[in-house]
C-alpha positions in Angstrom: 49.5 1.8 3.3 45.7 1.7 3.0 46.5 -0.4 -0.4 48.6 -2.6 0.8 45.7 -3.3 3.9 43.3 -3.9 1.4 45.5 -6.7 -0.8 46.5 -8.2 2.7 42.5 -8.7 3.6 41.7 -10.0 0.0 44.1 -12.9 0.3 42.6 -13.6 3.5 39.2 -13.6 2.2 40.4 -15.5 -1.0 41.8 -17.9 1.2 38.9 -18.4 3.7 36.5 -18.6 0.8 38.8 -21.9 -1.0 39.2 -23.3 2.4 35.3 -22.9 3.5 34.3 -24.5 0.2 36.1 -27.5 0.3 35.2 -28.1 3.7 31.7 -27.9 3.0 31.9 -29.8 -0.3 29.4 -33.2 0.0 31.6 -36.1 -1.5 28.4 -38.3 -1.1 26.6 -36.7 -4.2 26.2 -37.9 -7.6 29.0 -37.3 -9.6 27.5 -35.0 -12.0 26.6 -32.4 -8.7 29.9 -33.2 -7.7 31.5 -31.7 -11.2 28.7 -28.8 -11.4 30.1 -27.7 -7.5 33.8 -27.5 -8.8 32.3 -25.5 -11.8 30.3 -23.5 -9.3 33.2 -23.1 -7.0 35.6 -22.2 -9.5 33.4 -19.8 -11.1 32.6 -17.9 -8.0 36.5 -17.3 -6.9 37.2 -16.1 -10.7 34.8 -13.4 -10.1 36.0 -12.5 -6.4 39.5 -12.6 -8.2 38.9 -9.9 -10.5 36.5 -7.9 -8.5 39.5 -8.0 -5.1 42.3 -7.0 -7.8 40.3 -4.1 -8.7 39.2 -3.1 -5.0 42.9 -3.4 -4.6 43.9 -0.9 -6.8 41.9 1.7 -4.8 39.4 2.6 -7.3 36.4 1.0 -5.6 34.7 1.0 -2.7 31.6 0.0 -1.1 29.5 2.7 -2.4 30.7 1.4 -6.1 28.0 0.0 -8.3 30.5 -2.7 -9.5 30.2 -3.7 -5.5 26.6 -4.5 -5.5 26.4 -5.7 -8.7 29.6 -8.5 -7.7 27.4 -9.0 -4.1 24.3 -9.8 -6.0 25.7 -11.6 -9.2 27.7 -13.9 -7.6 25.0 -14.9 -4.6 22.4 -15.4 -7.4 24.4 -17.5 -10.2 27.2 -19.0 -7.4 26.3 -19.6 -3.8 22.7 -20.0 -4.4 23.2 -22.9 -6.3 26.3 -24.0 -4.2 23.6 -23.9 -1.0 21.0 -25.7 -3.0 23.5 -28.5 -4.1 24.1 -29.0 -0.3 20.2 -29.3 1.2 20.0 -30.8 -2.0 17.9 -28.9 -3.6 17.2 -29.9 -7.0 14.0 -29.1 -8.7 12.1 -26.2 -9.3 8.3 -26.3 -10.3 8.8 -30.1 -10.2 11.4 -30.0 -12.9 15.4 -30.3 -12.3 17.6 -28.1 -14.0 20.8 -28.8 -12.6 21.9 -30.5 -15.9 22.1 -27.0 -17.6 23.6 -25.7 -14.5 27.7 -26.4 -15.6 26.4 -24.4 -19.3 25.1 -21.9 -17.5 27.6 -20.5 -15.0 30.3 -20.5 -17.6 27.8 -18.0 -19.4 27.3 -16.0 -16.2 30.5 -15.7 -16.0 31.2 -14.7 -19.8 28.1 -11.9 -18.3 30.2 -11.0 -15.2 33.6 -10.9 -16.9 31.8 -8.7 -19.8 30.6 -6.3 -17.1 33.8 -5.9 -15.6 35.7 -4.8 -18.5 33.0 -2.3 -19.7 33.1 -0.6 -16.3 36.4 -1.1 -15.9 36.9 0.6 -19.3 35.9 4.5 -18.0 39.3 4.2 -15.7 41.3 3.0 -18.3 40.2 6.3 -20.8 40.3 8.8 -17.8 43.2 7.5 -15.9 44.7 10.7 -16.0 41.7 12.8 -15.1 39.8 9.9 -12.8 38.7 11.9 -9.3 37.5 7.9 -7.8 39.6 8.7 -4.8 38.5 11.9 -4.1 36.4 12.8 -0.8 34.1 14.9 -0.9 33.7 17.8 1.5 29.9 19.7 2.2 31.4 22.8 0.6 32.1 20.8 -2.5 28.4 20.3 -3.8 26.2 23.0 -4.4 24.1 24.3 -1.5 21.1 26.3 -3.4 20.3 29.7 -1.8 17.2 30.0 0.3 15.0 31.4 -2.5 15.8 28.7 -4.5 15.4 26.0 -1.9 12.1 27.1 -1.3 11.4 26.4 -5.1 12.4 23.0 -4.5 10.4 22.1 -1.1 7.2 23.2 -3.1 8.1 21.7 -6.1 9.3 18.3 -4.1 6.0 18.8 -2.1 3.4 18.7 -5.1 5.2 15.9 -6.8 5.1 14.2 -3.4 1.0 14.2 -3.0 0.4 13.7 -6.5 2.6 10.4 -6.7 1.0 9.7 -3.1 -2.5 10.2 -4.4 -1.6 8.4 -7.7 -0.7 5.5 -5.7 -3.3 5.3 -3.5 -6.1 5.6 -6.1 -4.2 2.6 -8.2 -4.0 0.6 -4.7 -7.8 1.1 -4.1 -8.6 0.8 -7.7 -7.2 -2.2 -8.5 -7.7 -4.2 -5.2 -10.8 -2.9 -3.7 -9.7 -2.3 -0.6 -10.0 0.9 1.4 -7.4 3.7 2.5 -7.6 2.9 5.8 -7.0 -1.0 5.2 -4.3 -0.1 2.6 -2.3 2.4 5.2 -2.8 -0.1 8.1 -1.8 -3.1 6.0 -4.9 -4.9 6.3 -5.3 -4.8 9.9 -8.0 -2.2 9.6 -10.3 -0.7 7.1 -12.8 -2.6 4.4 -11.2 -4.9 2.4 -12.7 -6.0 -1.1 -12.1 -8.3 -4.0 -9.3 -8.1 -6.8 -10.6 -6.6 -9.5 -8.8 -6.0 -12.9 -7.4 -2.1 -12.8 -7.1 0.0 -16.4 -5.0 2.3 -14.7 -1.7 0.3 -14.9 0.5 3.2 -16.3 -0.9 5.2 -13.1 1.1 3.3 -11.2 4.4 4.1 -12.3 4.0 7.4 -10.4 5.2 5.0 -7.6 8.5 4.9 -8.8 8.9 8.3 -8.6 7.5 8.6 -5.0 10.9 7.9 -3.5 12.6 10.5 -5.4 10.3 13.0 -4.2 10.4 11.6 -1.0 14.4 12.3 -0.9 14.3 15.8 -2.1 11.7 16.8 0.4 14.2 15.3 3.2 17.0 17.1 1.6 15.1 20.3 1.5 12.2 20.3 3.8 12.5 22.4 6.8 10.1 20.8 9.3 12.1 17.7 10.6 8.2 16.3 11.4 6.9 16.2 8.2 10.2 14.6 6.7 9.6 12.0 8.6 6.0 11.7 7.9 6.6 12.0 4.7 9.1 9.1 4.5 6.9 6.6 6.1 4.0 7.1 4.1 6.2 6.9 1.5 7.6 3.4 3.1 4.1 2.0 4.1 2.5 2.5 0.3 5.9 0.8 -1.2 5.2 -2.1 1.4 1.9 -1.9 0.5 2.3 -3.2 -3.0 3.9 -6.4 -2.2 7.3 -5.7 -4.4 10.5 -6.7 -1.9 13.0 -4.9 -3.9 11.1 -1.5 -3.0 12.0 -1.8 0.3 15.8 -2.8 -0.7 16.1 0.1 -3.0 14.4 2.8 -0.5 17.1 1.2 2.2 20.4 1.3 -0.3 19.1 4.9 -2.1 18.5 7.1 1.6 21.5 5.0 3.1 24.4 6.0 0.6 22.9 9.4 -0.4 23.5 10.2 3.9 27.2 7.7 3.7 28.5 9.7 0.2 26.8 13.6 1.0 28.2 13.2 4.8 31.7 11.6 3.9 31.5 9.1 5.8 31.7 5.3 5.3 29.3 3.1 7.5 30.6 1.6 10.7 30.1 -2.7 10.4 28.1 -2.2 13.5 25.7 0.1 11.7 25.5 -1.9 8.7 24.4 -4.9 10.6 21.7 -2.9 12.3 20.5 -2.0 9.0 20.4 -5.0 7.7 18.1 -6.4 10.8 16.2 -3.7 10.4 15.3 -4.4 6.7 15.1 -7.5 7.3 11.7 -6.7 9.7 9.2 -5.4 6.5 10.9 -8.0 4.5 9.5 -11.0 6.7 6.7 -9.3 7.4 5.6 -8.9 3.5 6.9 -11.9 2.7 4.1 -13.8 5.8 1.8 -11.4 5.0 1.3 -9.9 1.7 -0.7 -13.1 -0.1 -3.3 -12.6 2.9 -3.3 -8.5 2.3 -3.9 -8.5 -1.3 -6.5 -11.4 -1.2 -8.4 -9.2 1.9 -7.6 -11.1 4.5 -5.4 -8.6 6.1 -2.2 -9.1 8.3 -2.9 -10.9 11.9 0.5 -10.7 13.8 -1.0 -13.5 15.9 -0.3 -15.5 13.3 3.7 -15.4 13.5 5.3 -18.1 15.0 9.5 -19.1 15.2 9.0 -21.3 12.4 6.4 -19.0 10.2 9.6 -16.7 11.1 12.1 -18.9 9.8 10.5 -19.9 6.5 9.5 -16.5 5.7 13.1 -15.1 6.2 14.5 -19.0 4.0 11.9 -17.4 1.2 12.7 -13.5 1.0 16.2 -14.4 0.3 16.7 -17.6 -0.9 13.7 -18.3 -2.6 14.3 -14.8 -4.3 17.3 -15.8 -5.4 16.2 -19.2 -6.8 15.1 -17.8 -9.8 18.6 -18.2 -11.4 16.7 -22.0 -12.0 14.6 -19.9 -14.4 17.8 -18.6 -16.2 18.8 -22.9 -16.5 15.4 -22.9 -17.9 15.3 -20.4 -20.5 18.7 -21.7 -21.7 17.7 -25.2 -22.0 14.8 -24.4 -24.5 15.9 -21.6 -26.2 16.8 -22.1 -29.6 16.4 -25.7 -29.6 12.2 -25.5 -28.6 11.8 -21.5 -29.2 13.8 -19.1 -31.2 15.6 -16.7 -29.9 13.5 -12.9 -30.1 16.1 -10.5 -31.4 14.8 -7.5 -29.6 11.1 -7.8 -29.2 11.2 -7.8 -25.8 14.2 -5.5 -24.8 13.7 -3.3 -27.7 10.3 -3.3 -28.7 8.2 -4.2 -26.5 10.0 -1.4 -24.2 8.8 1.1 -26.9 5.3 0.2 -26.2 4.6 -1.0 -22.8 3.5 2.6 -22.1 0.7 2.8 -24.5 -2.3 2.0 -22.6 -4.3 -0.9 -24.2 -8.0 2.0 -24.1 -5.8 3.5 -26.8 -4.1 0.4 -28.6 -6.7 -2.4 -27.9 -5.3 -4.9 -29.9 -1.3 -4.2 -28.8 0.7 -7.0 -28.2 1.7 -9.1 -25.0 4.9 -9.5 -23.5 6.3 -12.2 -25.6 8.9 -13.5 -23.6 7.1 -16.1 -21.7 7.4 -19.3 -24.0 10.1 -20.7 -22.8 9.1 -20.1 -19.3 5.7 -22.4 -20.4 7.7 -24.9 -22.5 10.9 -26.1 -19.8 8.3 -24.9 -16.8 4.3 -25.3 -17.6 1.9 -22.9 -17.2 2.4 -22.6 -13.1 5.7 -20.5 -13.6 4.0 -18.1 -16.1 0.8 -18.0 -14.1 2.8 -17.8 -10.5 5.1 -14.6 -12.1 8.2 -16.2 -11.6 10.4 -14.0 -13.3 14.0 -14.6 -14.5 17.1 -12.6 -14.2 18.3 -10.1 -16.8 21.0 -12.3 -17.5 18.1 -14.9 -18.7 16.7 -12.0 -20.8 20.1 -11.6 -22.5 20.2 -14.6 -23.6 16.7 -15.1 -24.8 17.3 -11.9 -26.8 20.0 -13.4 -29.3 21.9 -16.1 -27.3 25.3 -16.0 -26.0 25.9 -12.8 -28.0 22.9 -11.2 -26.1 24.6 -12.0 -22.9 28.2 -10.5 -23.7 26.6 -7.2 -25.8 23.9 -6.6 -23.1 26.2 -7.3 -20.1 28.8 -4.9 -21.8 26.0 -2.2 -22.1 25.0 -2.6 -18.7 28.5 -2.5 -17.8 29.3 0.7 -19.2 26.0 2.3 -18.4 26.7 2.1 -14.7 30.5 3.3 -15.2 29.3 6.3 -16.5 26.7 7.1 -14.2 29.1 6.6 -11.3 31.4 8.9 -13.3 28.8 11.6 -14.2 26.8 11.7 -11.2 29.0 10.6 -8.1 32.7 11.6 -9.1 31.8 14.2 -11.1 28.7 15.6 -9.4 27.8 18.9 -9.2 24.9 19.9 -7.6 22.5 17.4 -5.0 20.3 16.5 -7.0 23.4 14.5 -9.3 24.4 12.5 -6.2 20.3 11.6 -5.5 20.7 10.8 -8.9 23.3 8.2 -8.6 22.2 7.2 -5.5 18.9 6.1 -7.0 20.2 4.1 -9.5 22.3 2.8 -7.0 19.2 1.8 -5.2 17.6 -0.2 -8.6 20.6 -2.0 -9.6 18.9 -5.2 -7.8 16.2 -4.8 -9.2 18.3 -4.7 -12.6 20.1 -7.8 -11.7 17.2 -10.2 -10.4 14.2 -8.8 -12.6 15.2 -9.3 -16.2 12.5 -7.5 -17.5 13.6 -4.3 -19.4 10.7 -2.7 -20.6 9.4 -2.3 -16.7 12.7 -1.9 -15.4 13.8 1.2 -18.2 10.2 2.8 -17.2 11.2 2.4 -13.6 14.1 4.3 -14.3 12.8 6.8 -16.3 10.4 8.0 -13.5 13.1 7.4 -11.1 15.1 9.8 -12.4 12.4 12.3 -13.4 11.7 14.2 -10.8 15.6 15.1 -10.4 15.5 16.2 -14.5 12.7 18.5 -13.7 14.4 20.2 -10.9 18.0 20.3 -13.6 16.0 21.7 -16.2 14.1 24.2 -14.2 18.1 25.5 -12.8 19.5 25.5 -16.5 16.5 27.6 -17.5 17.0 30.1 -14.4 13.5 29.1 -12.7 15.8 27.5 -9.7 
């Protein structure tokens, strides 16, 4: 019954999506728009199709990584593009790229379709064993003794303060401001002058500030300091001026509660949510040029239409980076080769070495074709481009369906491993986490930040596995 209510609301969505974009479709546009919004169009209700025949089936639900990857993916590479064909929205850093833009979604969707069979592929080998409709019960996942709780609170509460510290002394270090302007957001304390920080790989302690931050919550027995603890945890992630830390802290805490509870969110509580993200979002968005440059926040500042662009750039504009994909496509082979691994692979292997040991290590070399279909402003500006544009830089069309299918998998498995098949907590804060980062995957392609990010992600949670294989837990 609950199947057949599920393929009775995707033909209504199918339907209402078809109908809403031929109503909205401009028929006073050029004719080459007009043929990239049919590609557009088509592109995005070929991946609705698959993904709906797959929720379908029962396998999936919102919790699913294959769900936020589809929301993300096809907002990026589909409506985006569809909404920016409509204000007319053409160029980006002065240069219009909508004449790659037919080329391109046919490769996104050679990315998304690539995706889809990978994860797909775990359900097809473990039909017979698959557990994806099971429910889990409190009973089901392992609640440690007391003694060994204990171990955990101390252990969650000294990685806490050192990644707190960690970040603080990188905030400070690198932007010259004080504690006090730092933990108030710049509306009091001293504030200094950028200055260039050597303490870069310090500042991956951030990543694993959340983690911490969640096994404290899990563990802690003072309701107080849990809370405490999570909004220092929130403020210093606010503090340095990244938007997807506040995404992944909201979709990390929100389905580790929804999956460890059993329960699935309520639409009113989902909406409220996502109001209530969207609050630090605006706010960082107005505010975080004027905090890093010492001028601090002034909330008299905020006006309806300060409001109203700030909330057009923390989405779209954060989406518009699929331009930047267009871009790297356009000059890459034909202007720049392609780099075969030297960013995803190698430079991945040694983004960690600090340059006081390796002086003369390499930069990042994926930035040409940024400079050569973009100029300088783009590089200098850090506009980034998505993973998919990283794929493709890497080795082409190839890179897209080999990298796609990786990433594909790698989520599959997790889900697998760590939500289906969790054992103990800490496996579902595992997932969870990931769960949290796979935006961050999506919009960011840059691998050897993002696999770092991961890494210390995932650390604490490996420390507390290791220290319960070896009987210290």
């Amino acid at each position: 019954m609950v199947l057949d209510k599920r393929k009775f609301m995707n033909s209504i969505v199918m339907i209402t999506i078809i109908t809403m974009l031929l109503i909205i479709m401009d028929g006073n546009i050029e004719i080459m728009y007009r043929k990239t919004y049919i590609v557009l169009s088509g592109c995005t209700i070929a991946c609705l199709i698959f993904y709906l025949k797959y929720y379908s089936e029962g396998t999936i639900d919102l919790f699913s990584p294959i769900t936020l990857f589809t929301m993300i993916y096809v907002f990026m590479f589909y409506v985006t593009p569809i909404y920016d064909l409509l204000i007319r929205e053409y160029t980006w850093f002065n240069v219009n790229l909508f004449d790659q833009s037919i080329r391109c979604s046919f490769y996104a969707l050679i990315g998304y379709v690539c995706f889809f069979i990978a994860y797909k592929y775990r359900f097809i080998i473990n039909r017979g064993e698959m557990l994806c409709n099971k429910d889990y019960t409190k009973s089901e996942i392992i609640c440690f003794e007391k003694g060994n709780s204990d171990k955990i609170v101390l252990f969650a509460v000294v990685g806490y303060f050192v990644c707190l510290l960690a970040n603080i002394y990188y905030l400070v270090s690198s932007g010259g401001n004080s504690i006090l302007y730092i933990l108030t957001l710049g509306m009091m304390g001293n504030s200094g002058n950028d200055t260039v920080s050597n303490v870069g790989v310090i500042s991956m302690l951030s990543y694993s500030l959340p983690s911490f931050t969640l096994l404290y919550v899990e563990y802690g027995k003072n309701r107080f300091l849990k809370i405490l603890a999570f909004i220092l945890m929130f403020e210093l992630q606010v503090a340095r001026g990244f938007r997807f830390f506040i995404l992944q802290i909201v979709f990390m805490f929100g389905s580790y509660y929804f999956i460890k509870e059993n329960k699935k969110p309520k639409f009113s509580q989902i909406i409220i949510v996502l109001i209530a993200t969207c609050i630090p979002l605006i706010l960082m968005t107005v505010f975080r040029v004027s905090i890093r440059s010492g001028e601090g926040m002034d909330l008299a500042a905020l006006s309806s239409d300060v409001l109203s662009d700030a909330l057009d750039a923390a989405f779209w504009e954060n989406l518009r980076i699929y331009k930047n994909f267009y871009a790297i496509v356009k000059v890459v082979p034909s202007q720049t080769p392609y780099l075969y691994g030297a960013q995803t692979i190698i430079y991945t292997a040694i983004m960690m070495i600090p340059r006081a040991i390796w002086p003369s290590k390499p930069g990042n070399p994926g930035t040409i074709a940024q400079e050569i279909a973009l100029g300088k402003s783009a590089v200098l500006g850090g506009s980034a481009y998505p993973a998919l544009g990283e794929y493709y830089y890497d080795i082409g069309l190839l890179g897209i369906v080999i990298w796609m299918s990786i990433f594909g998998l790698f989520l599959s498995k997790i889900e697998d491993r760590y939500r289906y098949k969790a054992i103990t907590k800490e496996d579902l804060m595992v997932f969870c986490t990931i769960l949290g980062n796979v935006l961050q995957f999506i919009i960011r392609g840059y691998m050897p930040s993002n696999f770092w990010m991961l890494i210390f992600c995932i650390l604490p949670y490996w420390i507390v596995g290791k220290c319960r294989i070896g009987g210290k837990l």
